[in-house]
N, C-alpha and C positions, 0 to 999 in steps of 0.2 A: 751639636756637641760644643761646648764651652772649656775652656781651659784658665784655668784661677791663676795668674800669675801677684803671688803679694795680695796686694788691692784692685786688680785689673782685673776682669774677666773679658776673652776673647771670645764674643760670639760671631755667628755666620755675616751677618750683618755689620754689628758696632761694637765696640771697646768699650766695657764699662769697666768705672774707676771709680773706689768705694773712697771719699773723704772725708771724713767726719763726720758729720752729719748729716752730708749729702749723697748722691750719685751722682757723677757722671757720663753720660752716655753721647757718643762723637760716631757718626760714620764716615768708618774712612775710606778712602778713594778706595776704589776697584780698578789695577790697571790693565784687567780684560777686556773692559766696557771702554768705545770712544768716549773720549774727556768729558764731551758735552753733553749727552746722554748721562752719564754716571752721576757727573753733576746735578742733573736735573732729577734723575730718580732720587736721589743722596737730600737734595733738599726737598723735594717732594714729600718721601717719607717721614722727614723729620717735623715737617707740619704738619702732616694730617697724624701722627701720630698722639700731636701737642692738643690741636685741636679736637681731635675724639676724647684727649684722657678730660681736659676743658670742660667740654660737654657731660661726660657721662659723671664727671663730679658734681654737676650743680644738679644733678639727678640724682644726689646719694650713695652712688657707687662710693666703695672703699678702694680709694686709687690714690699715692701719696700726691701732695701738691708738686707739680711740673712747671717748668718755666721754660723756655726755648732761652739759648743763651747763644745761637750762632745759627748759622742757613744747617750746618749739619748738626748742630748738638744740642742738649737740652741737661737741665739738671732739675733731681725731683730730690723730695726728703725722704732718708736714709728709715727703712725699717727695719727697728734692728730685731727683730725673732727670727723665727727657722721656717723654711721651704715647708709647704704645709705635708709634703712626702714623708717629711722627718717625723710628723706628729700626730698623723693619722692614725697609725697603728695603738697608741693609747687614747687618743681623742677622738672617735669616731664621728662622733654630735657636732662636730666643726662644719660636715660635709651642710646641713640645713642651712647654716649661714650663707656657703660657697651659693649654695643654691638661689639663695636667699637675694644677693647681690650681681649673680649673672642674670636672674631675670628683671633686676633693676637696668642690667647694662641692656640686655635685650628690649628691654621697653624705651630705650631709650634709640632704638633703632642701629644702635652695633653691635658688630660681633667683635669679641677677644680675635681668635684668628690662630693661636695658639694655646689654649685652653686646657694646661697640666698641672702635675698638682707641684711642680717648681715654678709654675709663674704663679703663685698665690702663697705669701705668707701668712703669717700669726705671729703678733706678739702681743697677745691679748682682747686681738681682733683679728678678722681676714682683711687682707687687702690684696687684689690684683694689683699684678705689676708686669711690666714686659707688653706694652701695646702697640709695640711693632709690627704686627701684620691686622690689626684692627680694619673695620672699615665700617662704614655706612650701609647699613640694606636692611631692608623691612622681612626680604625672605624668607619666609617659614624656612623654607628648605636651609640658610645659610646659618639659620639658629639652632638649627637640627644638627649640623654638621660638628659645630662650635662645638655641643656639649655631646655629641657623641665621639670625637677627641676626647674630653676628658673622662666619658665611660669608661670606653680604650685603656687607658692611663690607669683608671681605676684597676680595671683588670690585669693588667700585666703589671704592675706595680706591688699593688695589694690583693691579691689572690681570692688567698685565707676573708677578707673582709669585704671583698667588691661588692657581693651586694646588699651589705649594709649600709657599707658609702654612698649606693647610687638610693636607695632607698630614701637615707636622708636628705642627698641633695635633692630627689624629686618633690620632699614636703617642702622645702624652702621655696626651688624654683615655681610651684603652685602658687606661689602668690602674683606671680607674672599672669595677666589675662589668657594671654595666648598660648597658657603652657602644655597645655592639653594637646592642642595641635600640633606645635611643634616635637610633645614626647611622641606624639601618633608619625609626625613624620619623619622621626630619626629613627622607630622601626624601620620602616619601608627603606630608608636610605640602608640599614643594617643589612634588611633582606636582600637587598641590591648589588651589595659587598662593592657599592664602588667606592667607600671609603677605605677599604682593608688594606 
């Protein structure tokens, strides 16, 4: 849960601050967590974060350009459209592109990590955003998990449309090698209900 104050949005994690053209994104201390520890996850995060969006841009993802501008914070360029949540409902056809671009991320051996249809905008394109809990791994299963979150989302979000939404995102994500496998193993994850 996020709270919009002005320009600021407070998420669970980091403080982002909308300025111009850009974003801001800072995490700030935790002072539950001993100093040194918080510290060390605080910058931790903040690079592998920098580092996965890096990467999965020179692979064609649609993910704004990022910079790291401090051990905790980074700033990326500002996209200025709407939460793809907002515009699903008249633009269904968007979902093949989502699809389209998370099996680019996938092939690229990450996973988003939170994968809803508020970390994905449009303004005339998709772009991921929010690669905060990203990570590294080849696992079928952890590719399975990615976009069965944003199933999820589909369904309790968009009801009335879910499965036209996943529908199309399955034709995009099909151009991903390994998509097959991965939709076969996010049934089984499904059937499992240990993601519910």
């Amino acid at each position: 849960m996020s709270l919009l104050v002005q320009n600021m949005i407070q998420g669970a994690e980091a403080e982002i601050t909308i300025q111009g053209e850009e974003v801001l994104k800072e995490r700030p201390e935790k002072k539950y967590r001993h100093e040194k520890l918080d510290t060390r996850i605080r910058e931790e995060r903040t690079s592998e974060e920098v580092k996965n969006i890096e990467k999965a841009r020179k692979h064609g993802v649609n993910i704004p350009e990022t910079e790291k501008t401090g051990k905790t914070s980074m700033k990326q360029d500002r996209v200025k459209g709407k939460p793809l949540k907002k515009i699903l409902p008249s633009e269904p056809e968007l979902m093949e592109e989502v699809g389209k671009n998370i099996g680019l991320l996938h092939g690229t051996g990450l996973v988003h990590g939170d994968l809803t249809t508020s970390n994905i905008m449009y303004d005339g394109e998709i772009w991921l955003i929010d690669l905060g809990l990203s990570e590294t791994t080849e696992r079928t299963e952890d590719q399975a998990v990615d976009i069965y979150l944003l199933k999820k989302t589909l369904e309790t979000s968009h009801p009335e449309q879910s499965t036209e939404l996943w529908e199309g995102f399955k034709q995009g994500y099909r151009d991903f090698d390994d998509s097959e496998e991965v939709l076969e193993t996010m049934e089984e994850v499904k059937r499992r209900g240990r993601y519910k």
